[in-house]
mmCIF file of the N, C-alpha and C atoms, coordinates in Angstrom:
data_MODEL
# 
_entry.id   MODEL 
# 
loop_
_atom_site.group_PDB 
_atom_site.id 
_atom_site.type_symbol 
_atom_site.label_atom_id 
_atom_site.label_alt_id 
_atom_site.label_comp_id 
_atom_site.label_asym_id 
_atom_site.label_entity_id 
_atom_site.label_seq_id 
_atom_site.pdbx_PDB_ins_code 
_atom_site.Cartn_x 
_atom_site.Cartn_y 
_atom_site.Cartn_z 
_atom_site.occupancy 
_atom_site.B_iso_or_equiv 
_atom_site.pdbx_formal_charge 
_atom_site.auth_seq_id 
_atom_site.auth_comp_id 
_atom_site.auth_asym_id 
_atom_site.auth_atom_id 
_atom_site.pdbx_PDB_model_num 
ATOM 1   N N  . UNK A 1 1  ? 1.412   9.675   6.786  1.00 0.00 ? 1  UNK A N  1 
ATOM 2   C CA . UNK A 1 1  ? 2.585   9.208   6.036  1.00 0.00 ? 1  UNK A CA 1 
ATOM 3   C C  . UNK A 1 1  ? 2.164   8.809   4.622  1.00 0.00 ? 1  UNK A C  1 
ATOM 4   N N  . UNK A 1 2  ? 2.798   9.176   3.850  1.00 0.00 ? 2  UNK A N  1 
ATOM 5   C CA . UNK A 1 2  ? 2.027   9.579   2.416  1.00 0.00 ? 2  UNK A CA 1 
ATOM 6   C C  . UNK A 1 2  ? 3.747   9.114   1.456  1.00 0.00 ? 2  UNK A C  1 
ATOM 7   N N  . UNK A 1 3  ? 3.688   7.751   0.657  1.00 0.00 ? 3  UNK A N  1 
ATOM 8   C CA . UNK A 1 3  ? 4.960   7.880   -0.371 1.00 0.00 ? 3  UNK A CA 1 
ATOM 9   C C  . UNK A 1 3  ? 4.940   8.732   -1.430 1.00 0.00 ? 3  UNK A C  1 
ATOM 10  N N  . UNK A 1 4  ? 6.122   9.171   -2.027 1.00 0.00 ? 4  UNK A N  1 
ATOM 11  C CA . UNK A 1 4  ? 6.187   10.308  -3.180 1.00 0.00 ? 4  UNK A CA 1 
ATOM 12  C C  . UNK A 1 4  ? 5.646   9.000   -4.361 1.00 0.00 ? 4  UNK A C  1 
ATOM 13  N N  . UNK A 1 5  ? 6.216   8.242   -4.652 1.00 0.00 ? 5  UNK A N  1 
ATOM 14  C CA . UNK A 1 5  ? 6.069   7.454   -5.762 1.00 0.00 ? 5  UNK A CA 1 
ATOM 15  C C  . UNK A 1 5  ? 6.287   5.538   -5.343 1.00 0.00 ? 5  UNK A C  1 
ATOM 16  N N  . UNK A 1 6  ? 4.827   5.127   -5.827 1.00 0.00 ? 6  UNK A N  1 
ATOM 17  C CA . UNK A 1 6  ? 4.812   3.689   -5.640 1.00 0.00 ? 6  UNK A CA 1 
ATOM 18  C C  . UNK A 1 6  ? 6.299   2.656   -6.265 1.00 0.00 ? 6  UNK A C  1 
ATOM 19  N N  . UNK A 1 7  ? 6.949   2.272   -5.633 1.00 0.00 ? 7  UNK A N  1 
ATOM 20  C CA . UNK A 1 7  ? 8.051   1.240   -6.118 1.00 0.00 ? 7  UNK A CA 1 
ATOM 21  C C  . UNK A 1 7  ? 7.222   -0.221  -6.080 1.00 0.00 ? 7  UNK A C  1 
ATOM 22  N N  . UNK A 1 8  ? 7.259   -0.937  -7.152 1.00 0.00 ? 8  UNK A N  1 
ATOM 23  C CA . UNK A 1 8  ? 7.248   -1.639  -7.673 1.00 0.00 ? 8  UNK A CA 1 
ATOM 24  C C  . UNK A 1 8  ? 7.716   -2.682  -6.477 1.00 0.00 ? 8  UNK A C  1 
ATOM 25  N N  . UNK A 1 9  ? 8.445   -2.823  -6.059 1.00 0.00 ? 9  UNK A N  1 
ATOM 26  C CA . UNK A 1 9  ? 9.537   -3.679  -5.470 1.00 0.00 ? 9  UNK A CA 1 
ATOM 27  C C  . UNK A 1 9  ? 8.422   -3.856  -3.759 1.00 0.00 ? 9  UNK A C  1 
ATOM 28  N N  . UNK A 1 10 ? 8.546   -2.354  -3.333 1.00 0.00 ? 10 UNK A N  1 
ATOM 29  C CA . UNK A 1 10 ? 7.572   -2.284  -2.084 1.00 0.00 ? 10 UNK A CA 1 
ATOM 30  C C  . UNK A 1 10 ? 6.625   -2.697  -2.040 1.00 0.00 ? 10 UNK A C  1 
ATOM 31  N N  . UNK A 1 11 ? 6.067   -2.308  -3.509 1.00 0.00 ? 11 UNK A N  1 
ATOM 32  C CA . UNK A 1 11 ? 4.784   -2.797  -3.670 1.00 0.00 ? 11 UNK A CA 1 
ATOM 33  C C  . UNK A 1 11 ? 4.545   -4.582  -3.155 1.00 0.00 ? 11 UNK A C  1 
ATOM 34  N N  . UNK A 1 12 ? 5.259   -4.929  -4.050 1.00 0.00 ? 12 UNK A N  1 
ATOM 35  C CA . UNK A 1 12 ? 5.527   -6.433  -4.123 1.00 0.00 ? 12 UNK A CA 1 
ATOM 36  C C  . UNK A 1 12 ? 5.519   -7.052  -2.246 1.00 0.00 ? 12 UNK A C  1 
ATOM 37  N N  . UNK A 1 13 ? 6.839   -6.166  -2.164 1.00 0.00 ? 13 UNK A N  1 
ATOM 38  C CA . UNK A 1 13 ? 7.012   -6.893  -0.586 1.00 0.00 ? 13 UNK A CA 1 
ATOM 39  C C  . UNK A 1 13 ? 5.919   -6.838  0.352  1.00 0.00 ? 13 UNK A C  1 
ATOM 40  N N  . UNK A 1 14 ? 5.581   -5.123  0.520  1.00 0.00 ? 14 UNK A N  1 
ATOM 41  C CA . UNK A 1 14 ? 3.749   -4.852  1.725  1.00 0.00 ? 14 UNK A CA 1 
ATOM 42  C C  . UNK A 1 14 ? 2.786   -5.973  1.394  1.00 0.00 ? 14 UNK A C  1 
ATOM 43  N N  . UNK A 1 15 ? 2.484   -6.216  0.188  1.00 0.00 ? 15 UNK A N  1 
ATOM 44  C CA . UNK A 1 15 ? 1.657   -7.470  -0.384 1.00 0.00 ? 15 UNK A CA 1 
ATOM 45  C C  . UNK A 1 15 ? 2.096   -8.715  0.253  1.00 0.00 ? 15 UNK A C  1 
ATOM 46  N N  . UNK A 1 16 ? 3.462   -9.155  0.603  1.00 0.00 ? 16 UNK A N  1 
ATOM 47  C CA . UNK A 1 16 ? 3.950   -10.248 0.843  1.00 0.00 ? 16 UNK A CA 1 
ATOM 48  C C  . UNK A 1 16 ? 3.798   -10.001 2.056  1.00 0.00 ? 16 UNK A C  1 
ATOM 49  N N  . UNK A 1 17 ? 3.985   -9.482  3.063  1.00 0.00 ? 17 UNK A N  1 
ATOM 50  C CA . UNK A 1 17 ? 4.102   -8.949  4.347  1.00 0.00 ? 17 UNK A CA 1 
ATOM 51  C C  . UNK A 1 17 ? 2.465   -8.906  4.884  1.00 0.00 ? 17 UNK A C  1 
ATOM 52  N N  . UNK A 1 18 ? 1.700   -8.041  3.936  1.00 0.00 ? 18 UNK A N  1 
ATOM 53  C CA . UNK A 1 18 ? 0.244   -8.218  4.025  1.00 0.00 ? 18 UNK A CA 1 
ATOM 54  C C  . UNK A 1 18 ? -0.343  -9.994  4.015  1.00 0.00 ? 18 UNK A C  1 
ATOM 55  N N  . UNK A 1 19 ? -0.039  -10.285 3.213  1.00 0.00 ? 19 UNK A N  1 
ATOM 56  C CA . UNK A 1 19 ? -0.117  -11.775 3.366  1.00 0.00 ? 19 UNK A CA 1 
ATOM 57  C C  . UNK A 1 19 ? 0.247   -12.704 4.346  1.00 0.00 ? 19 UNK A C  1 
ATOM 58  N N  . UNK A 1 20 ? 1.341   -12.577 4.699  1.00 0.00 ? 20 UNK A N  1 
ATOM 59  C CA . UNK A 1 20 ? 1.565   -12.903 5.998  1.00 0.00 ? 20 UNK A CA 1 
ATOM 60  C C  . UNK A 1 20 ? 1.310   -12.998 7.227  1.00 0.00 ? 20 UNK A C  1 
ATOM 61  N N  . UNK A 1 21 ? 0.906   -11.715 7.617  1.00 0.00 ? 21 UNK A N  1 
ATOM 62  C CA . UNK A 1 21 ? 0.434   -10.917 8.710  1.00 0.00 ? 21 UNK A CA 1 
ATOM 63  C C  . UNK A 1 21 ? -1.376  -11.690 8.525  1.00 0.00 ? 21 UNK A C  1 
ATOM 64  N N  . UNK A 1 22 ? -1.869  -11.959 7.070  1.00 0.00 ? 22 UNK A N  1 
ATOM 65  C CA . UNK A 1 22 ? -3.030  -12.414 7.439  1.00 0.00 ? 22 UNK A CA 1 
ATOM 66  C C  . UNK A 1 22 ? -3.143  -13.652 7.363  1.00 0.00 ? 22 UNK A C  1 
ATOM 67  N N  . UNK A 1 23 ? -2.664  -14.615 7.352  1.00 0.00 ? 23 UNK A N  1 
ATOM 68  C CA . UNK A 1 23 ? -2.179  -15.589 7.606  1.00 0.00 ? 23 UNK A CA 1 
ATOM 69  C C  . UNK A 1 23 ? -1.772  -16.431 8.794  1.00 0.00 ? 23 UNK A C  1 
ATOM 70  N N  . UNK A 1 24 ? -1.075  -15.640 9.383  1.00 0.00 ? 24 UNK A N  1 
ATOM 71  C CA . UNK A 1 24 ? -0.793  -15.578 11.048 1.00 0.00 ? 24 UNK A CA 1 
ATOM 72  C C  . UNK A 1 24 ? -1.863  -15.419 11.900 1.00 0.00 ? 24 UNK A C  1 
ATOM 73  N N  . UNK A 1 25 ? -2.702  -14.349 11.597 1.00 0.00 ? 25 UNK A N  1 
ATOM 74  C CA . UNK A 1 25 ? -3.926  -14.259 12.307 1.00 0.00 ? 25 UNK A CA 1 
ATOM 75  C C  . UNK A 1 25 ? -5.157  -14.665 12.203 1.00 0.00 ? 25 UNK A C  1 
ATOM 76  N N  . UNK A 1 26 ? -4.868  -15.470 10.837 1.00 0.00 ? 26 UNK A N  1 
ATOM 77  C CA . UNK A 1 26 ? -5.919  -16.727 10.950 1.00 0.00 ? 26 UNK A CA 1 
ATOM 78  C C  . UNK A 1 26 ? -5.719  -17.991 11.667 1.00 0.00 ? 26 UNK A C  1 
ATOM 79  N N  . UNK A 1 27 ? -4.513  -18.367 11.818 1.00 0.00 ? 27 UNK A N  1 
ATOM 80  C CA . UNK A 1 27 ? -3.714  -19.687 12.725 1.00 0.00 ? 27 UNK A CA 1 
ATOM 81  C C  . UNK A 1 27 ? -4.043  -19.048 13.865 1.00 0.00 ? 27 UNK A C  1 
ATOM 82  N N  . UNK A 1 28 ? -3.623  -17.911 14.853 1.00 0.00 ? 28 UNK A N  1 
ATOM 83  C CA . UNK A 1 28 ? -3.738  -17.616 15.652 1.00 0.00 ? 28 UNK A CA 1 
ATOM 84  C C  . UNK A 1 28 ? -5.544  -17.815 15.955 1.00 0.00 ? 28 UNK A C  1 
ATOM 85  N N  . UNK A 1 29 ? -6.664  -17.655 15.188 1.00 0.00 ? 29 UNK A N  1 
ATOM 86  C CA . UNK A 1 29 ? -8.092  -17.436 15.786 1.00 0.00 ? 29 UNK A CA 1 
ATOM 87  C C  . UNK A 1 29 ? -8.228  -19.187 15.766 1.00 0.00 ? 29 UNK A C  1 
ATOM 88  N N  . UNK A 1 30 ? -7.698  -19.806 14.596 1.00 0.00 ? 30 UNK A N  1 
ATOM 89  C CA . UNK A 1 30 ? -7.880  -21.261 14.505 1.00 0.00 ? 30 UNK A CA 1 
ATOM 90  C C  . UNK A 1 30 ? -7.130  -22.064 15.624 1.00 0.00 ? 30 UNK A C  1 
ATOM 91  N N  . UNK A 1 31 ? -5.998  -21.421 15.762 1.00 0.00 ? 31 UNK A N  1 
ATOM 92  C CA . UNK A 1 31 ? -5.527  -22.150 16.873 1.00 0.00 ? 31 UNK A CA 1 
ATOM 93  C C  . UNK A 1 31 ? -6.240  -21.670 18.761 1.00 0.00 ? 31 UNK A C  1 
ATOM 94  N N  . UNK A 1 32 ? -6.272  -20.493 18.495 1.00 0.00 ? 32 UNK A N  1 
ATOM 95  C CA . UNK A 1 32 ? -7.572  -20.252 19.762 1.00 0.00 ? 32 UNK A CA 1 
ATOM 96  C C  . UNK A 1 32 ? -8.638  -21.094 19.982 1.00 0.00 ? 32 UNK A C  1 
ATOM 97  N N  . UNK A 1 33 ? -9.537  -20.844 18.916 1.00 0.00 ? 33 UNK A N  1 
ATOM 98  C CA . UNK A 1 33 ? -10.493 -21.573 18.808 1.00 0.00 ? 33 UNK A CA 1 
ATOM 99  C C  . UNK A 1 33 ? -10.903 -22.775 19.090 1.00 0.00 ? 33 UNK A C  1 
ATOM 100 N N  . UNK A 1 34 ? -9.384  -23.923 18.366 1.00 0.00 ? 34 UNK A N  1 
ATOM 101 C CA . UNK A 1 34 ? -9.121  -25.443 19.243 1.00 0.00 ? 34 UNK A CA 1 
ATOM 102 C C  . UNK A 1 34 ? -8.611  -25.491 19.787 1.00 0.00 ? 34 UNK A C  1 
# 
C-alpha cells in the first residue's frame, strides 16, 4: 500500500496516532512491569 501524494494533514494525524500508540505501549510494559 503505497500513497500517490503525502497530505500534510495525514501526515500530521499518523504522527499523532504514532504517538499515541507509543505511548500506550509504554504504560502498558510500565504497568506490567508493577
Amino acid at each position: 500500500m503505497q500513497e500517490p501524494e503525502p497530505d500534510p494533514k495525514m501526515s500530521g494525524r499518523v504522527a499523532m496516532v504514532a504517538l499515541l500508540v507509543a505511548f500506550g505501549v509504554v504504560a502498558l510494559m510500565v504497568w506490567i512491569a508493577g
